[in-house]
N, C-alpha and C positions, 0 to 999 in steps of 0.2 A: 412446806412449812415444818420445822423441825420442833413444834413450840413443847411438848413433852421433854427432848433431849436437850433444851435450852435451859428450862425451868432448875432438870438436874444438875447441869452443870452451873445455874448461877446459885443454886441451894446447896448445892455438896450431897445430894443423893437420885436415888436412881428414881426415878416415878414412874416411868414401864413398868418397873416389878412391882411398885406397891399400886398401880392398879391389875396387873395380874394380881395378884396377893389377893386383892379387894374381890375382884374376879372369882377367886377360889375359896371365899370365905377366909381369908385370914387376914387380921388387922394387921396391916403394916407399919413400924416402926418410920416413922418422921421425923427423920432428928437432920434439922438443919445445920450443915457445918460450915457452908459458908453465905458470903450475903453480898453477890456481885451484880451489875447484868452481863446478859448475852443476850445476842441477835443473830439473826441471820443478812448476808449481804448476797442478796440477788446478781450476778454479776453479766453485762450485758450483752445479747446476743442481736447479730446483723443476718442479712440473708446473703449467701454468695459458699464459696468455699474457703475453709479456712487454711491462713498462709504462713500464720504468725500468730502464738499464743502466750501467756501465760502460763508455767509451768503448777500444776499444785505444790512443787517444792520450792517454786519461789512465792507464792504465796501464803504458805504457811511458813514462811519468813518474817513475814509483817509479826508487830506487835500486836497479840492480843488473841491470835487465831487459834484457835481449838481445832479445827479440821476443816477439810477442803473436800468438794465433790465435783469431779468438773464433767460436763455432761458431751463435749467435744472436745476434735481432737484435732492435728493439723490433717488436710487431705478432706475433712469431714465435711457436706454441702450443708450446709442449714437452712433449713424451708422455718419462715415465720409460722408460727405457731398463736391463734385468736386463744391464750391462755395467760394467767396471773401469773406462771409458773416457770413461761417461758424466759430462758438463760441458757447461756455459757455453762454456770455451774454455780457453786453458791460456798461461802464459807461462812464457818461460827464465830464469832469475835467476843471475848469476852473485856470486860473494864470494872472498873472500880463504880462507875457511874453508867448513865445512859450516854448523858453527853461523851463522855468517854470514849465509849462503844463506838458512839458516830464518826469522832474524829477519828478514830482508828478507820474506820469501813472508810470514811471519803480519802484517809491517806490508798487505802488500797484501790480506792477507783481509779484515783488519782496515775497509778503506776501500772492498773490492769491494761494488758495487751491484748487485742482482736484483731488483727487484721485478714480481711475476705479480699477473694479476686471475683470480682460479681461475675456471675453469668446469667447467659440472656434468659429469658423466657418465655 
C-alpha cells in the first residue's frame, strides 16, 4: 500500500518528508497544490510460470498512471502467496475524481496480460 506517496501525489506535496520533518522536530510546510485522487491497482497474480506478460512500458501507457512496479517476470514461477499483497505488480493511477481513477484501473485490467504454463505439484 502506497497510501503516503498517493496522498502526495494527489495533494501536490511530499508527506515522507513532512513526517520526517515532524520526526526531527520541524514543522513542515503544507501547501497543497493540487487536489486530484490516486490509487493503487493491485494487478493479478496466477500460480504456474509466467509466459506472457505485461510490460511496465506498456502500462504506464495507459491514462492516468504515475508509475509502475511489477513484481514478476516472464520465466518467473509464482507460488500463491495467503497475503492482501499478493500480485503481479501494482500501478499508481491518478484522475480528476475517484470514479475517474476506477475507470482508468478497470481500462488497465481490462488490457493486463498474465499468462502461466501450470505446472504440476
Amino acid at each position: 500500500c502506497e497510501v503516503p506517496l498517493n496522498h502526495g501525489h494527489a495533494y501536490g506535496f511530499d508527506l515522507l518528508h513532512a513526517i520526517m520533518d515532524t520526526y526531527v522536530g520541524r514543522h513542515p510546510e503544507l501547501v497543497y497544490t493540487r487536489d486530484r485522487a490516486v490509487g493503487d491497482l493491485l494487478l493479478p497474480a496466477v500460480a504456474g510460470v509466467v509466459t506472457r506478460l505485461s510490460t511496465a512500458r506498456e502500462l504506464m501507457a495507459y491514462p492516468g498512471v504515475l508509475s509502475c512496479q511489477m513484481n514478476v517476470a516472464i520465466g518467473d514461477c509464482i507460488q500463491p502467496k495467503r497475503s492482501s499483497g499478493f500480485c503481479a505488480g501494482y500501478v499508481q493511477v491518478e484522475g480528476r475524481t475517484s470514479a475517474e481513477v476506477q475507470e482508468r484501473m478497470q481500462r488497465i485490467l481490462d488490457g493486463f496480460v498474465l499468462d502461466v504454463a501450470y505446472t504440476p505439484s
